[in-house]
C-alpha positions, -999 to +999 in steps of 0.1 A: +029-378-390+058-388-368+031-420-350+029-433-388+064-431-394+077-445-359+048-474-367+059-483-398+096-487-392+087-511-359+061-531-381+081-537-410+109-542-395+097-573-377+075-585-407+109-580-433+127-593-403+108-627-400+108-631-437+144-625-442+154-647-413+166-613-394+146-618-363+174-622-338+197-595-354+163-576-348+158-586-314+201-573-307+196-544-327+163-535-303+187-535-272+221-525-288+204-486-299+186-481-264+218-482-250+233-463-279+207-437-276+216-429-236+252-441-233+267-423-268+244-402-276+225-379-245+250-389-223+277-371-245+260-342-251+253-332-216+293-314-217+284-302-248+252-285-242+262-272-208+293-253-223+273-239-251+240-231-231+263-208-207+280-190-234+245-184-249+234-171-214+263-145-215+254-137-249+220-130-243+226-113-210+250-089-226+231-079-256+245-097-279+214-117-292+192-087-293+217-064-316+222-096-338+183-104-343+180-068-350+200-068-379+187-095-394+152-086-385+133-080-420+141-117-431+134-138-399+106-114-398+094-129-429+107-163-420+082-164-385+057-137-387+045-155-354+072-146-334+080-109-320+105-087-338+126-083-301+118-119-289+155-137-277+141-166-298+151-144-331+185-141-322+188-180-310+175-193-342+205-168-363+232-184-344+220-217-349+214-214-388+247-196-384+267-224-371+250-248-390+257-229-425+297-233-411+293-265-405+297-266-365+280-297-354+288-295-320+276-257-316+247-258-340+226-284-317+232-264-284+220-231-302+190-249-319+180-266-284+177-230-267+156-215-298+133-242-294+129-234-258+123-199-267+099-208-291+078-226-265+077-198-248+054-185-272+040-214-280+000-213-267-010-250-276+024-271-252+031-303-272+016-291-306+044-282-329+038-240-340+041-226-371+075-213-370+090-245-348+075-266-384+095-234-402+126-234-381+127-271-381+125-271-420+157-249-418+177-271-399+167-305-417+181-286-453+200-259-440+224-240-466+261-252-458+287-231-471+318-258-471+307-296-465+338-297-442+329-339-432+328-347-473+357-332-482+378-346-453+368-380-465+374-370-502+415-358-495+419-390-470+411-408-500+440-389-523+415-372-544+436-350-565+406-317-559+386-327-530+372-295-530+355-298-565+322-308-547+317-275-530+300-256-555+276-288-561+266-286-528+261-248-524+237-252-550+220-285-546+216-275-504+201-239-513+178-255-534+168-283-504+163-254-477+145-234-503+119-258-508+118-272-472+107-231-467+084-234-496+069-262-480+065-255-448+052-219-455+023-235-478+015-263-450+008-238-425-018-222-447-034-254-451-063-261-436-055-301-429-028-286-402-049-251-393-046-249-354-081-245-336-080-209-320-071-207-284-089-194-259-073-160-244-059-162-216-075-140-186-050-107-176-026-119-148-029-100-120-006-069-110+010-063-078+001-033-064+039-022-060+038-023-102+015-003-122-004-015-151+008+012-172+043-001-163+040-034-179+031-019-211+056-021-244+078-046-219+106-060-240+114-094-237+147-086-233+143-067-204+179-081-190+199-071-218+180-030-225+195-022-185+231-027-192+259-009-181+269+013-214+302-001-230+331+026-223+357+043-246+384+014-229+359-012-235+356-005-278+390-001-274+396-034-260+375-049-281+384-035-314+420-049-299+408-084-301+387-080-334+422-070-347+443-104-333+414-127-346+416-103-387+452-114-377+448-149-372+427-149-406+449-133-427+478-156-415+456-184-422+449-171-453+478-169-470+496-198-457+496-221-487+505-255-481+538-268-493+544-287-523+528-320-519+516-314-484+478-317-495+452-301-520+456-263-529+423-249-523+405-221-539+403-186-525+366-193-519+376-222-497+405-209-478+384-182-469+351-206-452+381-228-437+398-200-419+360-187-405+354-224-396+380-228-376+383-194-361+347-188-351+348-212-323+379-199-303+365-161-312+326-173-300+342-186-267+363-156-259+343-128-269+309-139-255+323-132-218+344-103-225+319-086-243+293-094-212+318-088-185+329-046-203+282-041-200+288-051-161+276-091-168+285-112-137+303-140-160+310-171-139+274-169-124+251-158-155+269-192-172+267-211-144+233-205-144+232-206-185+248-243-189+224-258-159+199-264-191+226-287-204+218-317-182+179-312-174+176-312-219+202-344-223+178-358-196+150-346-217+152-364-248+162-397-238+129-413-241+122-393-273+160-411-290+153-444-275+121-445-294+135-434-329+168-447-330+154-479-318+128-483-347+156-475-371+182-495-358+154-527-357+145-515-396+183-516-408+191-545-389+156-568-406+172-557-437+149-528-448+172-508-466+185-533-485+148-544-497+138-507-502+169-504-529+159-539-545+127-524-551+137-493-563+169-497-580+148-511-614+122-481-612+149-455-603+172-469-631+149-462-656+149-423-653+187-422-651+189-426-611+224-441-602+215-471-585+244-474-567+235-442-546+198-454-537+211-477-500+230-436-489+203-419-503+175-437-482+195-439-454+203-405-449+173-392-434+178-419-408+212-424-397+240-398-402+265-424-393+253-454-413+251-428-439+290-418-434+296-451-439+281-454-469+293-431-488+330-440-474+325-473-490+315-457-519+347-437-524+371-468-516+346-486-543+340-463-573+377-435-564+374-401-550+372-387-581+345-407-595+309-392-608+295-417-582+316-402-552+316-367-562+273-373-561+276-391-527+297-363-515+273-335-529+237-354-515+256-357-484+266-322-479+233-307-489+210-330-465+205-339-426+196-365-405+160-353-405+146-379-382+173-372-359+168-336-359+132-338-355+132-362-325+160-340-307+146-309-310+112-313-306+121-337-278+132-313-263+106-285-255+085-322-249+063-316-289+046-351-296+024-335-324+049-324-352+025-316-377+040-310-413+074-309-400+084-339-409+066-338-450+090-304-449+121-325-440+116-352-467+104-328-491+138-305-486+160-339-483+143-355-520+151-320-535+183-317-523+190-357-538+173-347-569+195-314-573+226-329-564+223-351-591+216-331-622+240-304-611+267-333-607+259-344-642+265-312-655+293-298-637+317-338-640+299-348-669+290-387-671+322-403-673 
């Protein structure tokens, strides 16, 4: 699906190009987001991924991963019935929908990269998407955000007098998108269009005559994390100690109204998500080593070890983002977007689609920044308080940058055949548009 897609947006964009007179911009654009795609895109997330791949080293090493899969284990069970209850990829994929439902960019794409590669550790078929990679993938593209953080920081920057108002909009309209991008990708892998071939088993690898057979048997996984030193009385202690500053921290946060004119009062709801947004980071970075170090974890060398992955993924996915950023830089720059809404505006007007939302709304699955900008323009156009920006606001909390997503992630663990993964994306973002818009016309009204 993803050849067709890549194809389309490199052949139309020339052919729009050359009839719009957009042939050089096409030819800049071409050269402009290859060295977008290294210099300000891989490049920065090397840091990134390093930091977060070692603390999800010491996380796994100490047992962190394993306890948290484990309580979540009847619904991810459910979720990827292909993957084994004690496998480390259960726990990666919970901190990565996690982070993403708190809205931590910077964490959530780390996390998500090292569930892939567990993943394709059970993944029989290398460069062939699996089942629950399509699933997981469908996840990320629509996953639920509790507080669009991004939106409403562009809302109050723009003197809205509730920037907030949008939040229940978009709880609803992005439950709805990763709902059906679920839905979708649960029904896909049952069809028999994308029905893997059944792989050959593999012949018994061999056993060293210092191992038994019999001692291989029932092997968890997680063999690392089940010989741990056991935590001591001083070590709950210490930790309940630092639970208690963090509860703290949150309370103080909490109940720390802003002064009089100082900015928006938000809603219990809100305060609390914004005091776990900001908090979870600091308390993720601390208490992933300490916990480690009380079980006996050698710290500085397990995330040493951990955040090497950082730079050999970066390096990874460069030819995989030079590819699609490319094509949709080259698309925008012919003018694609622009025709796209010409031709749709008329159709779209006539069932009660505001027009003036179609440019973000096709853009988004292509280009979270382009997309940003839209729907800043927007606000500055129509007020922060408008039906049109309270919309914009609501599509663009409860949808991704599903191209994006795709290309990174499956880039990643090296997947060229995505199967349905990209139909779940686009089904999850056109629910999520749809959605926003009849739950913004009920909730603001028309005016």
């Amino acid at each position: 699906m993803l050849n067709y897609v890549w194809l389309g947006l490199i052949v139309f964009a020339v052919l729009i190009g050359g009839w719009e007179g957009h042939l050089k911009e096409v030819a800049d654009q071409s050269f402009e987001m290859a060295e977008y795609a290294v210099v300000k895109t891989a490049f920065p997330l090397i840091g990134i991924m390093a930091f977060w791949l070692g603390l999800m080293r010491l996380a796994e090493r100490g047992g962190l991963v394993t306890v948290l899969a484990r309580v979540l284990r009847p619904v991810l069970c459910w979720l990827f019935p292909e993957v084994p209850a004690e496998h480390p990829a259960m726990g990666s994929m919970v901190m990565n929908i996690a982070a993403n439902m708190l809205g931590l960019g910077n964490a959530a794409t780390p996390l998500g990269l090292r569930a892939m590669k567990d993943l394709e550790s059970l993944n029989l078929r290398p460069g062939t998407a699996t089942n629950a990679m399509c699933t997981f993938l469908a996840i990320n593209t629509s996953s639920v955000q509790i507080v669009p953080v991004t939106t409403m920081a562009i809302l109050a920057a723009n003197n809205s007098i509730n920037p907030s108002a949008i939040v229940g909009t978009s709880l609803i309209a992005t439950a709805c998108a990763c709902s059906s991008g679920v839905l979708t990708a649960r029904l896909f892998a049952k069809s028999p269009f994308f029905k893997l071939p059944p792989v050959a088993a593999a012949p018994p690898a061999p056993v060293s005559k210092d191992e038994p057979a019999a001692a291989n048997v029932g092997k968890s996984p997680l063999k690392e994390s089940t010989e741990l030193k056991p935590l001591r009385w001083w070590g709950v202690m210490i930790l309940a100690a630092f639970f208690l500053f963090f509860a703290g921290l949150f309370l103080h946060l909490f109940f720390s109204a802003p002064a009089a004119g100082a900015g928006p009062v938000h809603s219990p709801f809100v305060r609390v998500v914004d005091g776990v947004s900001l908090l979870l980071i600091p308390f993720l970075i601390a208490v992933f080593p300490l916990y480690a170090t009380l079980r006996g974890i050698k710290v500085y060398e397990e995330f040493v070890d951990g955040a090497k992955e950082g730079f050999d993924v970066a390096i990874r996915i460069i030819p995989y983002l030079v590819a699609m950023l490319c094509a949709i830089g080259i698309f925008r720059a012919a003018g694609g977007i622009e025709l796209l809404s010409k031709w749709l505006s008329q159709v779209l007007h006539l069932v009660g689609f505001p027009t003036e939302l179609l440019p973000m709304v096709l853009m988004r699955p292509l280009s979270g920044v382009g997309t940003l900008g839209m729907f800043t323009e927007l606000v500055k156009q129509f007020g922060p308080d408008s039906i049109i920006a309270r919309t914009a606001g609501t599509i663009y909390g409860s949808t991704e940058t599903t191209f994006y997503v795709l290309v990174v992630y499956f880039g990643s663990v090296a997947v060229k055949r995505t199967r349905y993964a990209v139909i779940a994306g686009l089904t999850a973002d056109t629910v999520g548009v749809i959605v926003s818009i009849i739950v913004c016309r009920a909730v603001f009204g028309l005016s």
